[in-house]
Structures are given as C-alpha cells and as structure tokens.
C-alpha positions as CSV (number, residue, x, y, z in Angstrom):
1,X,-7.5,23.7,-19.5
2,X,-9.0,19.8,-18.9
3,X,-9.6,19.0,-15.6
4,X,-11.6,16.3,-13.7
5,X,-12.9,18.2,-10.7
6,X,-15.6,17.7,-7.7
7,X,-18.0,18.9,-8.7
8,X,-21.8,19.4,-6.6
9,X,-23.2,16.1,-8.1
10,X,-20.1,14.0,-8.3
11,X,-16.6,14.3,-10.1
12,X,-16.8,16.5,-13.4
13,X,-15.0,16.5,-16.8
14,X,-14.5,20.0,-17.3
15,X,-12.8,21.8,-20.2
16,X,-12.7,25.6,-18.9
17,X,-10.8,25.2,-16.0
18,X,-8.3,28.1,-15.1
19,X,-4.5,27.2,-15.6
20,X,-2.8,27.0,-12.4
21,X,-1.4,30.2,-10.6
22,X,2.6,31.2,-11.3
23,X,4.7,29.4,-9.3
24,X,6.4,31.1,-5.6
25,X,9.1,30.0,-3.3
26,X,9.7,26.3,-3.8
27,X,6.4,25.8,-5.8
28,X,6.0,24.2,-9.7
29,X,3.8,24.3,-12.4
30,X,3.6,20.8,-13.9
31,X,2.7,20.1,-17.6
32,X,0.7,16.2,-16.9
33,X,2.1,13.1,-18.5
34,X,0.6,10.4,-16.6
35,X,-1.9,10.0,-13.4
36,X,-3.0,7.6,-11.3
37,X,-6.0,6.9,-9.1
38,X,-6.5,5.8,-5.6
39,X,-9.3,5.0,-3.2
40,X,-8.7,8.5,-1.3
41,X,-9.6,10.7,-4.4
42,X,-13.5,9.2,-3.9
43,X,-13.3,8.2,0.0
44,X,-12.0,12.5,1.3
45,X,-13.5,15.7,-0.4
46,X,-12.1,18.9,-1.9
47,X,-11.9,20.1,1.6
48,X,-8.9,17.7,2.1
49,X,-7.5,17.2,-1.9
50,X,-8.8,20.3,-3.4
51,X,-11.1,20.5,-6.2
52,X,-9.3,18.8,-9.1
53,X,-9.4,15.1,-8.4
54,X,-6.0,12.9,-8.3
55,X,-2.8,12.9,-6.1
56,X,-0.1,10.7,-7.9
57,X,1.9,12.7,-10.7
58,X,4.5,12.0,-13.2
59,X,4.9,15.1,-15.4
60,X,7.7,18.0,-17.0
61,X,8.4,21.3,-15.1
62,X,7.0,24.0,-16.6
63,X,7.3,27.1,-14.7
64,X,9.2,27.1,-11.0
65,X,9.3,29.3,-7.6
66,X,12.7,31.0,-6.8
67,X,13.6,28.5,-4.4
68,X,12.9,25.3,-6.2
69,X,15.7,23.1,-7.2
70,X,14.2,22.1,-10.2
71,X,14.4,23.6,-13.6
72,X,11.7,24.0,-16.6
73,X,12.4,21.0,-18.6
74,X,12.9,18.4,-15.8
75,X,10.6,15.2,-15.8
76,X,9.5,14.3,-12.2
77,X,6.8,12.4,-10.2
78,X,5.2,12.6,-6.7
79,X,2.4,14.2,-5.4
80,X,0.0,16.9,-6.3
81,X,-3.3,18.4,-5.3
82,X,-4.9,17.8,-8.5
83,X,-3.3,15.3,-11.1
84,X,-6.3,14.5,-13.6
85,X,-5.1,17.7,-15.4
86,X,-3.3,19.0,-18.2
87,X,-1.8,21.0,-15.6
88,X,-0.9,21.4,-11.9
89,X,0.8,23.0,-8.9
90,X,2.6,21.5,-6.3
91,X,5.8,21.8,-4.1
92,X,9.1,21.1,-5.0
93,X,9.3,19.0,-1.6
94,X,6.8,16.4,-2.9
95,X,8.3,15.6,-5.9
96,X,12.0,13.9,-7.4
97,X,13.6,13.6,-10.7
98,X,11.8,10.3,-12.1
99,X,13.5,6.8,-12.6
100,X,15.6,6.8,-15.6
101,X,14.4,3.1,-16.3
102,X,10.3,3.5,-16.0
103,X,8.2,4.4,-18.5
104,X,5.7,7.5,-17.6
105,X,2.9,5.4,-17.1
106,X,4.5,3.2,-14.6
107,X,6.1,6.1,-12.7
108,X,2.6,7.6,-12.2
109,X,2.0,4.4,-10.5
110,X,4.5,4.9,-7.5
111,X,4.0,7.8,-5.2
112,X,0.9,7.0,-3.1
113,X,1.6,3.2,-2.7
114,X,5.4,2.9,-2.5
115,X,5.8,5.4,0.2
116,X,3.1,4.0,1.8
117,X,4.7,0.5,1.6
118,X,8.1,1.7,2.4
119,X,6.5,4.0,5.4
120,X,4.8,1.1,7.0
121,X,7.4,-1.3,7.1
122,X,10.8,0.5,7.6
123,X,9.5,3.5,9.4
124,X,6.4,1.9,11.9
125,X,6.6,-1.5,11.5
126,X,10.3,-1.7,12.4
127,X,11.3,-4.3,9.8
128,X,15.1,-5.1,9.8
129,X,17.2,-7.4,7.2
130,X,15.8,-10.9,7.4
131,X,12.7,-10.3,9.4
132,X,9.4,-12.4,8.3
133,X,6.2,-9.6,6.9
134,X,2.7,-11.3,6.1
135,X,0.8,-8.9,3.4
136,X,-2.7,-8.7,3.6
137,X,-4.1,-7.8,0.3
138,X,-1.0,-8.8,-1.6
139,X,-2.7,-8.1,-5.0
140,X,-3.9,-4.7,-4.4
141,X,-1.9,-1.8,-5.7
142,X,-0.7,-1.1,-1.5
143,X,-0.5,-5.0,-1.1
144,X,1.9,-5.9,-4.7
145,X,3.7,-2.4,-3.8
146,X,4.8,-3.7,0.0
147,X,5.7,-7.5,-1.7
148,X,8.0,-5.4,-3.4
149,X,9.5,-2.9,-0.7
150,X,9.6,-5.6,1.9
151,X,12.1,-6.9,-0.9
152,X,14.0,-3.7,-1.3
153,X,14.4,-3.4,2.4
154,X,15.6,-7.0,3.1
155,X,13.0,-9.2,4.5
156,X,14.3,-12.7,4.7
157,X,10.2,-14.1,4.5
158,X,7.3,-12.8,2.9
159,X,3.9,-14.1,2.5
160,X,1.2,-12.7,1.1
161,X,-2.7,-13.0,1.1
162,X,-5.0,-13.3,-1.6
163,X,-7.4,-15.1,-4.3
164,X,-6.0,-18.0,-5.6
165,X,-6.6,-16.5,-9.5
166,X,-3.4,-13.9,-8.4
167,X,-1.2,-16.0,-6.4
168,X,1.1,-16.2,-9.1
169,X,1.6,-12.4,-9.8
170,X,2.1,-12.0,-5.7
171,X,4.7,-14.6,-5.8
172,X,6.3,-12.7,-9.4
173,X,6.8,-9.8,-7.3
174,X,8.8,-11.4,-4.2
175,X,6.4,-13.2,-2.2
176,X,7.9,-16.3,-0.5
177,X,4.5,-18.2,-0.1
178,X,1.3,-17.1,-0.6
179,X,-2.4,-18.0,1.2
180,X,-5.0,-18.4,-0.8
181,X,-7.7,-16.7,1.6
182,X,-10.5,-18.7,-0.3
183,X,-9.0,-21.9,0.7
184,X,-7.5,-21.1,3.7
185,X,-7.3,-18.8,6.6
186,X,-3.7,-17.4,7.4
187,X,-4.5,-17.3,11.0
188,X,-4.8,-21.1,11.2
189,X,-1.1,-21.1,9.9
190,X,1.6,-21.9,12.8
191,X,3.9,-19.5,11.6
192,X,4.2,-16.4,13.2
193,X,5.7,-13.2,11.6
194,X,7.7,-9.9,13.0
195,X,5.3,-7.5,10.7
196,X,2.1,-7.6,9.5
197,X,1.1,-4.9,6.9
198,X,-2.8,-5.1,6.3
199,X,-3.8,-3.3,3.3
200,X,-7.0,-4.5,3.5
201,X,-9.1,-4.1,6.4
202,X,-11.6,-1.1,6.2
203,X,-10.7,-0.9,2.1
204,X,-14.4,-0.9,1.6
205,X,-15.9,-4.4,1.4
206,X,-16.8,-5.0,5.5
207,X,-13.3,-6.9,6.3
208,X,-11.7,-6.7,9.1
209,X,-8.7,-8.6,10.2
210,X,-7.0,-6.8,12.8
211,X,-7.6,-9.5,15.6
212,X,-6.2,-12.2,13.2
213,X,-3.2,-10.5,12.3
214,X,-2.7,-10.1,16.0
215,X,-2.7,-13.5,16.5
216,X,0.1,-14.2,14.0
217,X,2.7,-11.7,15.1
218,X,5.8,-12.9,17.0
219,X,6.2,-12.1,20.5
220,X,9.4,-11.1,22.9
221,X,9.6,-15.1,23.1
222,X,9.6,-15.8,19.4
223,X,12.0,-12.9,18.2
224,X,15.3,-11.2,18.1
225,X,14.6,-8.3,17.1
226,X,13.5,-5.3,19.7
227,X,10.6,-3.9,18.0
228,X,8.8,-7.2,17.4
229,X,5.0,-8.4,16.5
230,X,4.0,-4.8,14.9
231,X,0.7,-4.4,13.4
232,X,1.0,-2.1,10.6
233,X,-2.7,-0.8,8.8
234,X,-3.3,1.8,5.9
235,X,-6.8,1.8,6.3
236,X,-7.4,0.0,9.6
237,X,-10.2,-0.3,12.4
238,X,-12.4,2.6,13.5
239,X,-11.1,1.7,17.4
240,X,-7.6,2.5,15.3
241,X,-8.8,5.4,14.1
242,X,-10.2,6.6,17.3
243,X,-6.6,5.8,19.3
244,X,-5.0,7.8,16.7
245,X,-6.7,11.1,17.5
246,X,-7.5,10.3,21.0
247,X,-5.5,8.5,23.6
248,X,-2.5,7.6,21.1
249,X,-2.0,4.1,19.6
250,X,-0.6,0.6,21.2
251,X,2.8,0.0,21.1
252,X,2.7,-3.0,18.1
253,X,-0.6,-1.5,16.4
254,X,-0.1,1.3,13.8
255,X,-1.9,3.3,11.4
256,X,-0.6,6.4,9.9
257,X,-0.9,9.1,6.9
258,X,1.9,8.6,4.2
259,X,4.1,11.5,4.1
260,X,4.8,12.1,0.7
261,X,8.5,13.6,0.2
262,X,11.3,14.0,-1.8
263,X,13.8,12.2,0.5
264,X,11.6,9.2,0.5
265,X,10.7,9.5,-3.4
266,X,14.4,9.1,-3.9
267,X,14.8,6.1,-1.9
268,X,11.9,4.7,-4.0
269,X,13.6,5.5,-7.4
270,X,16.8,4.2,-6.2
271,X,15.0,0.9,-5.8
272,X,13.3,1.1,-8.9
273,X,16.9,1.7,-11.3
274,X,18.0,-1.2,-9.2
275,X,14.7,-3.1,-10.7
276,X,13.8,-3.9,-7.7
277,X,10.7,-1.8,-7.6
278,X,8.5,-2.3,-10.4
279,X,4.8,-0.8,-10.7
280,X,2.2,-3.0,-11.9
281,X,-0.4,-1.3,-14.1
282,X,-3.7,-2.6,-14.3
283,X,-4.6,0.0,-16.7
284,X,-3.8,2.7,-18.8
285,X,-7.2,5.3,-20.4
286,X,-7.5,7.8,-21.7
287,X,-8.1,10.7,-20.3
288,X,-11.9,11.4,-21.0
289,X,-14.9,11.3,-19.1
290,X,-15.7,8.0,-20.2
291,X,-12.3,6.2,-19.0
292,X,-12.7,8.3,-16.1
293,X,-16.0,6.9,-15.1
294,X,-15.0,3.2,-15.9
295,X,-11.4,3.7,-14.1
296,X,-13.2,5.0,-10.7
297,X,-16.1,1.8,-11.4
298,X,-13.1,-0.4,-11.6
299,X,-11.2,0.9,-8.2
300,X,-14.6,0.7,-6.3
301,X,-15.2,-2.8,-7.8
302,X,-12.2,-3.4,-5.4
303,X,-10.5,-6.7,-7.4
304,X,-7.9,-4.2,-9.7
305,X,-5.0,-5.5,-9.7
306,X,-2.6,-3.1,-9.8
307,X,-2.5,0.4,-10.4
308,X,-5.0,2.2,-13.1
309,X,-2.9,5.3,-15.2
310,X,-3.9,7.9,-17.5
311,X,-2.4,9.3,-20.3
312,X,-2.6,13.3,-20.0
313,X,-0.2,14.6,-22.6
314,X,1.5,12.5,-24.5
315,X,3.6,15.4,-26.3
316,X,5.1,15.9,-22.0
C-alpha cells in the first residue's frame, strides 16, 4: 500500500508498504479517507508515532477485533499511529462514529486540536459557564479550535490573540474581542481573565509568554469561581516541562498530553451536529509526495491558518 513513512533521511513517500496486520481484541483496520497534519508528526520520531507519519484520522472500518464495538462499514475519526495511509490500525477506544453534519475533510481536522482544546479548558483549566478565557494563538489550528470549545462549554468572554490580517476569522468563530499582537500587547490590557490557554509559546518561533499570561489571570480577589487564574499551555516552557516530569506542576500552571478517547470524541461531535464546532481547513492536497512536502513547508512556515487535510481515498 501508499504510505508516507520516516524514513533515515527524512519522511518518505513509499508505495510498497505492508498492509496493516488483522485486527485483535478491540483493534480496527481503517480504509483512509482523509488526514490531517500537526506539528508533533515532525517535532517526536517513530519511537513515539511509529513509522508511518500522521495521527488525526477520518476513515471506514474495514476489518475489526472481537471486542470492538464497531462494525465493517462504519465511518469514524480519531486517532491513529499512522494516518498518511491508504490504510491503518488503531483501537477502537480512540475512535467514534463521525459527525453526521461534516464533510470527511473537515472531520480529519478534529481529533488532535478539539480534545486538546476541550482538555485544556474544561478538564485543567477549570473553566465554568460564564468565566472569561484569553487565547493565545487564536488563529492557529489549537488557538481557532479553543475559540470554538470555550464556546461549546459556556464561556461568557473570550478574547483571542493574533495578527491583525485574521482578526476577523478569530472573531467568526466566537471570539468576543480580539488583540492584535502587532499593535498591541495583551498584557498592557486591564482586564484580567479566569483562564488562559496559550497555544503558542514554545510552537517553534522563540515566543514565550508564560510570565505575561500570568500577569493577566484573575486572582482569589478578582473571582468567584474556586479554581481561578489557571495557566493552561500545549506546548509551554522548558521550566514547564521540567515541573512536569520532576517535582510536579504549580497549582494555576498546566501543561499536559491530550488523551485522545472515545468518550471525549463524542462530546466533540455532539458539539459539532449542534454546529457549534466547526473545523477550519486551510487546506486540502493531495496525497503525493509533492503536497506532502509543501503541506509540512506550510505547518513549519507557522502562519497556517487552520488545519491542512488530505484526501486518501476518495472511493472510502
């Protein structure tokens, strides 16, 4: 089969890859529709993702385990070891029967980035029903994606950071206000919020923002709510990092790996029948080495907005 694998010199287009092996317990053998491509497939090795690159998935069950609770012939999306494929193997616990509403480009889009969103803001960041988020990154594929779950789960306020040339999408997809961070800086604003979610420190281009946000989050005195002034990074600061697997993070500072399950993916399609949740795609290729190449130039050019798909099989 086609796969785009890691190779010895860099990511390969390869068309004599071996079909994945039969399916056991709650496993399943995707046929690929769509894929999409995150910063992760270029920034961990096969070590971590194995050696077909891509993680997000929207694709037709093929073959199943004896313990799955799909059956052959069901569309679903979520995540996979190995997505730039025509096919792939995966369990049953990382996947969910797709939105009825989305086309199979935009469901490829979701996985990574809405459970990420929804991870950081229900699940570390605390947020309740009319609490007040500040996005960092608001145009990225993490940042539009927690505009749009900070939505779904309520917030009364959102504002969200970025160029002035995509302050209109940011505020398309449930922003409040938006700063313009090449006008302004949102640390010199005197509004203070219950959640940061930083999507871009650490993303590759030196920034670092973790003081600033600090600076901004509501304290005991300014808020209601019992889990106040959280911190919430997806990338964050090496001293985060370094917490993480040492001494344990702060109490308001958070940085985490998205757990990417079925419970969560249902919650997430929920929102998106409800048209709440709606993927923004950058771009759709073609799935040859050529739009491979130019998709991965474009994520590491770091101003995509959106999310970048690719068609697998059309005919799934």
């Amino acid at each position: 089969m086609t796969a785009y694998v890691r190779g010895k010199g860099g990511f390969e287009f390869r068309d004599d890859w071996p079909e994945p092996k039969a399916p056991t317990k709650d496993e399943v053998v995707l046929k690929v529709s769509t894929a999409a491509i995150n910063p992760v497939d270029y920034k961990l090795g096969k070590g971590m993702l194995g050696d077909i690159v891509g993680l997000d998935v929207c694709g037709v069950v093929e073959a199943v385990g004896d313990q799955s609770p799909f059956k052959v012939g069901d569309r679903v999306y979520g995540r996979t070891k190995g997505s730039l494929a025509q096919k792939t193997i995966t369990k049953s616990s990382m996947l969910s029967l797709t939105p009825s509403n989305l086309s199979v480009d935009a469901i490829a889009a979701i996985p990574t980035v809405y459970l990420t969103g929804l991870q950081a803001l229900r699940d570390h960041g605390g947020l309740q029903a009319g609490g007040s988020v500040l996005v960092i990154g608001a145009s990225g594929g993490c940042g539009l994606a927690g505009v749009q779950m900070a939505r779904a789960l309520g917030a009364g306020r959102i504002v969200g950071v970025c160029s002035g040339k995509n302050c209109d999408l940011v505020l398309a997809n449930g922003a409040d206000a938006v700063v313009d961070y090449t006008k302004e800086n949102f640390w010199d604003m005197p509004e203070k919020f219950d959640l940061v979610y930083d999507t871009a420190t650490n993303s590759g281009g030196n920034e670092e923002y973790k003081l600033r946000a600090l600076s901004v989050l509501k304290t005991k005195a300014d808020s209601s709510n019992a889990k106040h002034g959280q911190y919430v990074a997806i990338n964050g600061s090496v001293s985060m990092w370094i917490r993480m697997f040492t001494i344990g993070q702060k109490a308001n500072q958070h940085i985490f790996f998205v757990d990417i399950n079925s419970k969560d993916l249902e919650q997430v399609r929920k929102f998106a029948e409800e048209g709440i949740v709606k993927p923004i795609i950058a771009d759709c290729k073609e799935f040859t080495q050529a739009g491979l190449e130019e998709g991965y130039q474009q994520l590491q050019g770091r101003r995509t907005v959106g999310k970048i798909v690719y068609t697998i099989d059309t005919n799934a």
